[in-house]
C-alpha positions as CSV (number, residue, x, y, z in Angstrom):
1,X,0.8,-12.0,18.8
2,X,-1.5,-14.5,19.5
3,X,-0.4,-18.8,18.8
4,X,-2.0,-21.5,19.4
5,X,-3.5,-25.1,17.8
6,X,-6.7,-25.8,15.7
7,X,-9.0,-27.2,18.1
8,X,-8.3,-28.3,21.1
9,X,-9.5,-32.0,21.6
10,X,-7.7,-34.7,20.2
11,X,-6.9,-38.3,21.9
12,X,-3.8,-38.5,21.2
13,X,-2.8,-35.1,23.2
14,X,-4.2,-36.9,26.2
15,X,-1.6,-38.2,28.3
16,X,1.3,-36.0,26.6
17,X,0.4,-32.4,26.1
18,X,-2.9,-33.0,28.7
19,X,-1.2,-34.5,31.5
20,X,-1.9,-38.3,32.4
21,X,-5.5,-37.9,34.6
22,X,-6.8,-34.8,33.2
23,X,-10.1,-34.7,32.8
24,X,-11.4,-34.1,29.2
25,X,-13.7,-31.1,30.4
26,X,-10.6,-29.4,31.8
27,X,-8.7,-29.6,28.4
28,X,-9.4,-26.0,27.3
29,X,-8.7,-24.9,30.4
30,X,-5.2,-26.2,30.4
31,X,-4.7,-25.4,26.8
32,X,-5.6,-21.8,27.8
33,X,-3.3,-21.6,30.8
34,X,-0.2,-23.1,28.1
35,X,-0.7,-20.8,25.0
36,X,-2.8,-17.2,24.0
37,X,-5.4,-18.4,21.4
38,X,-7.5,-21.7,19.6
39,X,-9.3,-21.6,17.1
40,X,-12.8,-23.0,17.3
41,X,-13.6,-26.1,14.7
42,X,-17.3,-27.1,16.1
43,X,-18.5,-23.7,14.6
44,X,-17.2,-25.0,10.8
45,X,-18.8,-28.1,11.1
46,X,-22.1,-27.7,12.7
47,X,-23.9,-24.6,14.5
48,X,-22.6,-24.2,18.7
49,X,-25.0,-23.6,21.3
50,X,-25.1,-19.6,22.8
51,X,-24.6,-21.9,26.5
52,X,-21.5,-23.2,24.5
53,X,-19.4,-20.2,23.8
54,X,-20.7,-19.1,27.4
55,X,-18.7,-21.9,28.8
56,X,-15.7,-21.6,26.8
57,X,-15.7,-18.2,27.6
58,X,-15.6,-18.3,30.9
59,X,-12.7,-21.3,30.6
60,X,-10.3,-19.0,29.6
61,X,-8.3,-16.7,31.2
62,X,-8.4,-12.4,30.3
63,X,-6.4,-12.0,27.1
64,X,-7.0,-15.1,25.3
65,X,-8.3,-15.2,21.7
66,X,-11.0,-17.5,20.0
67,X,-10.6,-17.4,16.3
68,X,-14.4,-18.9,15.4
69,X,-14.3,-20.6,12.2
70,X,-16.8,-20.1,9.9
71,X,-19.9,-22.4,9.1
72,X,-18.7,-24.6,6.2
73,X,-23.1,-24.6,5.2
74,X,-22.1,-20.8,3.9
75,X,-18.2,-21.3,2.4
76,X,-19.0,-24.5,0.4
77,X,-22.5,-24.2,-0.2
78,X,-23.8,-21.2,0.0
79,X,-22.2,-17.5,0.3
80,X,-18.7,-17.8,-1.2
81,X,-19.2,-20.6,-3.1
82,X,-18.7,-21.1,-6.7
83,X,-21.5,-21.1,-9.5
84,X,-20.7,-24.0,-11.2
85,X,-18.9,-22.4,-14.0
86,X,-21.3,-19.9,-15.0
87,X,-19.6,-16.6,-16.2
88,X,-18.8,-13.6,-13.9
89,X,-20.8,-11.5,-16.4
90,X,-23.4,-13.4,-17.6
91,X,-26.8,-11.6,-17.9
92,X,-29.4,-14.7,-18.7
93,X,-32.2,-14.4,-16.6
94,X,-32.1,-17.9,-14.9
95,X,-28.5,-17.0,-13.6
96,X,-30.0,-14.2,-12.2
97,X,-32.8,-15.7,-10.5
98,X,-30.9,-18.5,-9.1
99,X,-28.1,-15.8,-8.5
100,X,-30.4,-13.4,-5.8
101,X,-32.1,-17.0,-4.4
102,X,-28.8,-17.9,-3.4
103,X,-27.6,-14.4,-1.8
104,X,-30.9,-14.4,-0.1
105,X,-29.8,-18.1,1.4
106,X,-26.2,-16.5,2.1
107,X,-27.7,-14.0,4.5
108,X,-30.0,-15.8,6.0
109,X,-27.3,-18.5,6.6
110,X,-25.1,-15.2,8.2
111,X,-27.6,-14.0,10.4
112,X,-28.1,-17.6,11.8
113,X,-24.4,-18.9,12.4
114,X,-24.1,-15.0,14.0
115,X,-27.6,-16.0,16.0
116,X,-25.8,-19.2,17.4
117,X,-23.8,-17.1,19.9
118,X,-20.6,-16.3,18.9
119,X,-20.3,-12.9,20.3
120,X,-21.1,-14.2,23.6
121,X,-16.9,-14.9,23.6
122,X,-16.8,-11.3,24.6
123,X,-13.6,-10.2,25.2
124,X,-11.9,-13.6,23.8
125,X,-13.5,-13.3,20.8
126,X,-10.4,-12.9,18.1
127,X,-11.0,-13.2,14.2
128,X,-14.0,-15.0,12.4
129,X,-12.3,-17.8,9.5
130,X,-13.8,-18.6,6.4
131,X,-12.4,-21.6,5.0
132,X,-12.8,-21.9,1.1
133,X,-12.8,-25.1,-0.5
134,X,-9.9,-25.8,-3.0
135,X,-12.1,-26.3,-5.7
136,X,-13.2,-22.6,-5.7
137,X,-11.6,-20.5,-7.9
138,X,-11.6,-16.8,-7.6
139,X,-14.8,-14.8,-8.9
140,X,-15.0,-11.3,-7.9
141,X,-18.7,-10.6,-7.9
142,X,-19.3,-14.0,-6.0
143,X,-16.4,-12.4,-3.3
144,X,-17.3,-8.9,-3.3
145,X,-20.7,-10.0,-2.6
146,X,-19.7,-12.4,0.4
147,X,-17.8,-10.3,1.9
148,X,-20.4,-7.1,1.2
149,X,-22.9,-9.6,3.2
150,X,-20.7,-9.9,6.8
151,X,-21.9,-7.6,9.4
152,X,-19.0,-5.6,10.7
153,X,-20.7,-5.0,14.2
154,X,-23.0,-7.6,15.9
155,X,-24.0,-7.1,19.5
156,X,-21.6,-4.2,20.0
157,X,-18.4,-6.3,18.8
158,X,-16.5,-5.1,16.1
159,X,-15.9,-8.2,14.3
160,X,-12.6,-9.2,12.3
161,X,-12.5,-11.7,9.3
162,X,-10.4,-13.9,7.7
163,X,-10.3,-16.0,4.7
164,X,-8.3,-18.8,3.6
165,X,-8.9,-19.6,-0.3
166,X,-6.9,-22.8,-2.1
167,X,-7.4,-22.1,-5.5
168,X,-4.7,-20.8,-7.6
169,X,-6.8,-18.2,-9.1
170,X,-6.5,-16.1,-6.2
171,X,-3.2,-15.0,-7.0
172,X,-4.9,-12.9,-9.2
173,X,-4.8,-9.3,-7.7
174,X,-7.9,-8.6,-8.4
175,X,-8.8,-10.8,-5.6
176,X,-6.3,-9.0,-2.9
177,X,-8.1,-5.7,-4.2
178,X,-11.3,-7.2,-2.8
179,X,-10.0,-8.4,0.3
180,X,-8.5,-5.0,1.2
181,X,-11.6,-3.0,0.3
182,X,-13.6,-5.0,2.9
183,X,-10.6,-5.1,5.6
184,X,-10.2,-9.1,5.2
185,X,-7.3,-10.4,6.1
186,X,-6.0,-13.0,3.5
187,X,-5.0,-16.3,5.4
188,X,-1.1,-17.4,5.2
189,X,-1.8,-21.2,5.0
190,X,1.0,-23.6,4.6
191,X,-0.6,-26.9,2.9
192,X,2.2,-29.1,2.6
193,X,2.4,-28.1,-0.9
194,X,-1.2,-28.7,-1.5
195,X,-2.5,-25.3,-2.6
196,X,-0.6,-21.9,-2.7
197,X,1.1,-20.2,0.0
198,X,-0.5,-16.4,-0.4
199,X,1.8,-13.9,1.6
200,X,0.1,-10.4,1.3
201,X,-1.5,-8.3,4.4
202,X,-4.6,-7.1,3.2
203,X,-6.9,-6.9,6.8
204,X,-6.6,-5.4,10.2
205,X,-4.9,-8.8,11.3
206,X,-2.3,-11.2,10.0
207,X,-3.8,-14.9,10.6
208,X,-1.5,-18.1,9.9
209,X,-2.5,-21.9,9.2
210,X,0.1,-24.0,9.5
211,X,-1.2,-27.3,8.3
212,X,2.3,-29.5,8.2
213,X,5.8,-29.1,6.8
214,X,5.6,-32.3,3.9
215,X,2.3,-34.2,4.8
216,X,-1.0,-32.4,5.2
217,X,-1.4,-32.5,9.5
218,X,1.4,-34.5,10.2
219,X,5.1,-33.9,11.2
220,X,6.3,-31.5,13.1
221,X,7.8,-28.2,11.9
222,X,12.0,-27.5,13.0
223,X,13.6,-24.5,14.6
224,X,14.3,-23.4,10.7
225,X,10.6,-23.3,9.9
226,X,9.3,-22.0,12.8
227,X,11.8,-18.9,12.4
228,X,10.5,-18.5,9.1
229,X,7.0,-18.5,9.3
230,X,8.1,-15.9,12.1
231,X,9.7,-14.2,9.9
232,X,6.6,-14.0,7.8
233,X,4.3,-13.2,10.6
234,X,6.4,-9.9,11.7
235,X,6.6,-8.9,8.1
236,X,3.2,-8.9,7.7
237,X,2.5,-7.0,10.9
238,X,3.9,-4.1,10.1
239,X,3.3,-4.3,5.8
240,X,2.4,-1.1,3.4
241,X,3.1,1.6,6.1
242,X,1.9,0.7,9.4
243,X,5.1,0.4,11.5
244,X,3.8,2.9,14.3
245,X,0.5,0.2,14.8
246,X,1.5,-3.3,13.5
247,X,-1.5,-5.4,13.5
248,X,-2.1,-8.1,16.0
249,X,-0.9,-11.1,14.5
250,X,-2.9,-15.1,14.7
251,X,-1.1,-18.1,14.5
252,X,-2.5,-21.7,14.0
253,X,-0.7,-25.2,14.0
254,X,-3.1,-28.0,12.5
255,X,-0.7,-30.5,12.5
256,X,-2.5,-32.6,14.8
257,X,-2.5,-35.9,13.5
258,X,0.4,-36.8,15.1
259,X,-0.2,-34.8,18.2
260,X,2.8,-32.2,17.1
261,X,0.6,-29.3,17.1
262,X,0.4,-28.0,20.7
263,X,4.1,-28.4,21.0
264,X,4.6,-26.8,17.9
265,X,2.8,-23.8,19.1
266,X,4.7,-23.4,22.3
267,X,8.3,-23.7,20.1
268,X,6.5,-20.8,18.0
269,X,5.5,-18.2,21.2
270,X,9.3,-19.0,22.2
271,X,10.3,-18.2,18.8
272,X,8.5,-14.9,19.0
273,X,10.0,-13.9,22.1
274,X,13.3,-13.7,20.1
C-alpha cells in the first residue's frame, strides 16, 4: 500500500512538515524519506521536462511510487472530453468529421505528454491519473475511445491508469463495464460532498483522493475517517475474487490548504499497519 500527499510543494508545509531551514530543492527528498508515494501535479498542468522526472527519480529512494497525473490539454479539452451535448449516436456527417479531428488531436496529445518523459521514473513510476472535469457526464463511445487510445506499454513499462470522473452519470454501470474492459481503475475520490463518492474496483490498482472531510482541501480527517477510508482501501484490494493477489493499493491526501495533508498521510500508513 502505497500513501502519500498530492504534490509535494506547498509554503505552508515549510517550517512544520519540512523542517525549519530546509532547503526547497530537498523537499521531495524529505517527503520521500517520510511516506511511499506522491502524486505528480506539474504533469496536469503543463508538460515536464524528460531532465525533470530524471531528477525526481533519482530523489527518491527504491520502492517509492510516482502516480503522474494526466495532462489536463487531453481530459478537459481533448481525449475524454465531452461533445458539447451532441448525442452518443448521432450519425450527421459534421459530428463525424469534427468527431475523427478530435481523436486525431487526442492521440497526438498522448503520444506527446508520453514524449515528455514520464517513463524515465523507472522503477518509481506508479499509476498514470486522468482527472475528469465535473462537468463531464458519462458517454461511452467518448470513454471507450479514450481509453482504447492509451498505450499499455511505452519504453518497456507496463503502464497503469486511473481515472477520476465527477459527474453523476458515472454511476451508470455501463461506465464501470468500460473501465473494467480496459483494466482502469476507477478513482475513490472523497470531494467533500462535491461530486460522488464511486466505490467499485474495476483496474489492476485501487487509487484514493482524499480531497477534505467537509471543505474541499481543507481540514483534517480524524482517526474515524482514516479507519474508514482504510476500510475501503482493503476492501477494494482484494474485490470480485482476487484474495490470493490483492492489488497494490494508492492513497492520496489533497487537503493541503491548510497544510493537514502530509500529516494526514502518515496517520493513514499508521492506520494501515493495524
Amino acid at each position: 500500500m502505497f500513501v502519500g500527499t498530492s504534490g509535494w510543494r506547498y509554503a505552508s508545509w515549510r517550517g512544520d512538515f519540512y523542517p525549519k531551514g530546509l532547503v526547497q530543492r530537498r523537499e521531495l527528498e524529505y517527503l520521500a524519506s517520510r511516506l511511499g508515494s506522491v502524486e505528480l501535479n506539474g504533469s496536469f498542468y503543463s508538460l515536464q521536462k524528460p531532465e525533470s522526472y530524471d531528477r525526481w527519480r533519482e530523489q527518491t529512494p527504491p520502492g517509492f511510487r510516482f502516480a503522474v497525473k494526466g495532462s489536463r490539454y487531453i481530459t478537459h479539452m481533448v481525449g475524454a472530453g465531452s461533445r458539447a451535448g451532441a448525442k452518443a449516436d448521432n450519425t450527421d456527417n459534421t459530428d463525424n468529421t469534427d468527431n475523427t479531428a478530435n481523436k486525431t488531436k487526442q492521440d497526438a496529445a498522448i503520444e506527446r505528454f508520453f514524449t515528455s518523459g514520464v517513463t524515465r521514473l523507472g522503477d518509481r513510476l506508479g499509476p498514470i491519473l486522468w482527472q475528469l472535469p465535473a462537468r463531464q457526464p458519462f458517454e461511452k463511445d467518448r470513454l471507450e475511445a479514450f481509453c482504447s487510445a492509451l498505450p499499455r506499454r511505452r519504453d518497456g513499462h507496463l503502464l497503469v491508469y486511473a481515472l477520476e470522473p465527477r459527474h453523476p452519470s458515472f454511476a451508470d454501470p455501463a461506465a464501470r463495464r468500460v473501465l473494467k474492459k480496459h483494466g482502469i481503475a476507477l478513482v475513490v475520490s472523497d470531494g467533500a460532498g462535491s461530486w460522488p463518492v464511486f466505490t467499485e474496483a474495476t483496474g489492476g490498482v485501487v487509487y484514493l483522493r482524499l480531497h477534505g472531510p467537509d471543505e474541499l482541501y481543507h481540514g483534517g480527517y480524524g482517526p474515524k475517517q482514516l479507519t474508514h477510508w482504510a476500510g475501503t482501501a482493503r476492501h477494494l484490494a482484494t474485490a470480485d475474487g482476487r484474495d490470493n493477489r490483492p492489488r497494490d493499493v494508492y492513497i492520496y491526501f489533497d487537503n493541503d490548504a491548510d497544510g493537514c495533508a502530509p500529516h494526514d498521510a502518515l496517520a493513514m500508513a499508521d492506520t494501515l499497519t493495524k
